[in-house]
N, C-alpha and C positions, 0 to 999 in steps of 0.2 A: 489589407487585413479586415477591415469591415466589410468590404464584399465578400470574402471569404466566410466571414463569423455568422454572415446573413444566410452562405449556400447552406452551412452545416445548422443553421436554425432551422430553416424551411426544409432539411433532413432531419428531423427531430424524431417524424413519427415512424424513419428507416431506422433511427438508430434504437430504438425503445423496442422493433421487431426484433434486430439485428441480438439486442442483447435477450429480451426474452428468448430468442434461440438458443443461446451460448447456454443459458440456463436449462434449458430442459433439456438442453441434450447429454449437456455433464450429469443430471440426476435422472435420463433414461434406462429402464432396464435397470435402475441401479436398487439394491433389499434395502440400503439404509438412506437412502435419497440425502434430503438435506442435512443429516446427520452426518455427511464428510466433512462438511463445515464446518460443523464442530470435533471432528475429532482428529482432525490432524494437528491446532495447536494444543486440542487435550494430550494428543501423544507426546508432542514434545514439552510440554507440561509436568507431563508426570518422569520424564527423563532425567530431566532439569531436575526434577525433586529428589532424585535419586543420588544424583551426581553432585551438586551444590548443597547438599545438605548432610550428607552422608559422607561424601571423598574429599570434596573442595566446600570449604565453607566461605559463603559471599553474605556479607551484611548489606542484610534490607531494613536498616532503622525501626529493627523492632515486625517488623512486618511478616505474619506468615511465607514463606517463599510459595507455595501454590499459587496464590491469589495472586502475589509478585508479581509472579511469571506469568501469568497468563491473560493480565490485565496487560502487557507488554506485549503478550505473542498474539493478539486479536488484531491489533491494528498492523503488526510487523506484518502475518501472513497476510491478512488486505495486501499489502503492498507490493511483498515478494511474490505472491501469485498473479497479479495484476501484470509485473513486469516479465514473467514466465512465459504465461501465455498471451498475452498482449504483442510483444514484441516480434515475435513468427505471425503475426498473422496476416499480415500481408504475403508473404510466401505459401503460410496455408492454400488461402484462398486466391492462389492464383487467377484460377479460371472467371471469376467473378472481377478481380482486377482487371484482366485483360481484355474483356468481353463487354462490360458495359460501366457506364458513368454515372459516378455517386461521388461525393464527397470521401477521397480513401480513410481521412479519419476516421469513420465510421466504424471499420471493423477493430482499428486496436481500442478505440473507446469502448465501443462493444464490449471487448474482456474486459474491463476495467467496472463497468455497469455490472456483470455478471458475479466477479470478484466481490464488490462491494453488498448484493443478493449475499453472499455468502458470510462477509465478516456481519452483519446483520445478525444472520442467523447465529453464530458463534458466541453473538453478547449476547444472546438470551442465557446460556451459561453463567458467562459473567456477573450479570444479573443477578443468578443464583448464588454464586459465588460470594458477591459482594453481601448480600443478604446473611448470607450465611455468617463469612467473619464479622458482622456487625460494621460493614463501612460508615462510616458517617454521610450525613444527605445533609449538604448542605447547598444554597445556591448558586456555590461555585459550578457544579453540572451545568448550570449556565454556559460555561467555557465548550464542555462536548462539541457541539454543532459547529465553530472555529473552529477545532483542532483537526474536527474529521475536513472540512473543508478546505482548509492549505493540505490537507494532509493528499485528498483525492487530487488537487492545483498540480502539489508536488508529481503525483504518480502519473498525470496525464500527459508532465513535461518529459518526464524519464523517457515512458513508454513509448510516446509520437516520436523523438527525436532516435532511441535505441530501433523503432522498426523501420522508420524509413533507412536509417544505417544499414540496418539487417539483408534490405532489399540490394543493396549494391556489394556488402558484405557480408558471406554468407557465415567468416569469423566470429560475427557477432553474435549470432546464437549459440554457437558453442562456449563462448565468455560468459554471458549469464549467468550462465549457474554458479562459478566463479566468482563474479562480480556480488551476485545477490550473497554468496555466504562469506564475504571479508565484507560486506556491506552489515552482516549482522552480526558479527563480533568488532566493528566500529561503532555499532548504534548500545544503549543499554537494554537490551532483550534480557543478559542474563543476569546483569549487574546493575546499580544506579550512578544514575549522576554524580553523587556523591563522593565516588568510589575513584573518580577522575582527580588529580590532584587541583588544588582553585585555580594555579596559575595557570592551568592548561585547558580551563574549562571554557573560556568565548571561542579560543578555537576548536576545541570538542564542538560545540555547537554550530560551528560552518557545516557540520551533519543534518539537514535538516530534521533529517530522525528522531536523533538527540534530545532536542526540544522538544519534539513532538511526541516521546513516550514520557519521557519525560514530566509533558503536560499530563499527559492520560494519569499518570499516576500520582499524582501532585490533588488532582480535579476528583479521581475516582477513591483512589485509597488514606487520602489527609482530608480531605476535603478545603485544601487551598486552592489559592487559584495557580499556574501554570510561571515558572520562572520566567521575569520580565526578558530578560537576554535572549531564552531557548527558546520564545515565542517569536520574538522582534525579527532573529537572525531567519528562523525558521520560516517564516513568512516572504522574508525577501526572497530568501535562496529560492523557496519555492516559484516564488512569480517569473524572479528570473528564470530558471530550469521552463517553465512552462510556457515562457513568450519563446526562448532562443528554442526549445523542441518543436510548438508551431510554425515559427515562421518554417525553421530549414525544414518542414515535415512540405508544404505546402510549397516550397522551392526547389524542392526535387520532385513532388507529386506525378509530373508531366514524366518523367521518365518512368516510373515504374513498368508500367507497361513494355515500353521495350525492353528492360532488364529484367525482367520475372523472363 
């Protein structure tokens, strides 16, 4: 494991290429360049506002629903896009796996670095957003910088473990898209925590999700700090998810090559 964590250190300045590529190439040739970023959770944003307020009424403790939701759908799409295209990309890029030697982590990290370029770009909305309903600022934003960090922990372990899968199983990419949308009506993207009945709510949070939007909105729209539970559990899961996606990522590595 540490010989391993030292090849992908001394890969650092491939992977930082590897991902500014992913990025320019998704905003090449493109009229609204970084502005996808923000508006695919605006779309579904303003869906949400439609449907949840209008047809289906869901309690946000007082809380605008816009803001709700989109305070939830920033760090959700980070995630589910991350594991979208992350997950193929060893198959993508075949010809580069099978031709020469690099660290293969490199390319699902890659989306992952590139995905994250974009949720980035998306909170600067937020920003706006939050400005706008009058959030409160207090030093609980403190917490941000933890949350997004198990949060990226979590989506590193997903993503290494789902594409070296992918590589041997080509079923696995076809599950994704499946797996990511019963992943988002288990997490609270459209509803809160709250909404979960109490005695169900530690194991609601074996989601690491859970806790994790959870926090976002606890931190950005209360200005509390993040539920002691939804943090604690959230953090495990995630370390766990991202030692067992490493190692077996880095356990199979030697075959890819043959099987691509």
């Amino acid at each position: 494991m540490r010989a391993n964590l030292l090849e992908l250190y001394q890969a650092r300045e491939l992977l930082y290429m590897w991902t500014r590529r992913e990025v320019l190439a998704r905003y090449k040739q493109s009229m609204l360049g970084a502005g996808w970023a923000i508006l695919q959770p605006l779309a579904m944003m303003l869906v949400y506002v439609v449907v949840f307020t209008t047809i289906v009424k869901v309690d946000t403790g007082g809380i605008p629903y816009p803001i709700f939701a989109y305070t939830a759908l920033v760090p959700w799409t980070f995630f589910s896009s991350a594991i979208s295209t992350g997950v193929p990309s060893l198959v993508t890029n075949m010809g580069l796996v099978t031709k020469i030697y690099f660290p293969r982590e490199v390319l699902p990290m890659a989306n992952i670095g590139a995905r994250l370029v974009d949720f980035l770009w998306a909170s600067l909305l937020l920003v706006a957003m939050l400005i706008l309903y009058h959030a409160p600022l207090t030093l609980n934003l403190l917490w941000l910088p933890l949350l997004l960090l198990i949060q990226i922990v979590l989506t590193v372990g997903v993503v290494l473990f789902a594409a070296a899968l992918n590589v041997s199983y080509r079923d696995v990419g076809q599950l994704i898209p499946l797996i990511v949308q019963i992943w988002l009506y288990a997490s609270p993207v459209i509803y809160s925590v709250e909404s979960v009945p109490v005695q169900y709510q530690t194991l609601y949070y074996l989601n690491p999700m859970a806790g994790l939007i959870g926090g976002y909105r606890s931190v950005l729209l209360l200005g509390q700090p993040p539920d002691a539970t939804g943090l604690v559990l959230a953090t495990i899961v995630s370390l766990i998810a991202c030692v067992i996606g490493y190692v077996y990522f880095k356990k199979v590595e030697s075959t890819f090559a043959d099987i691509i």
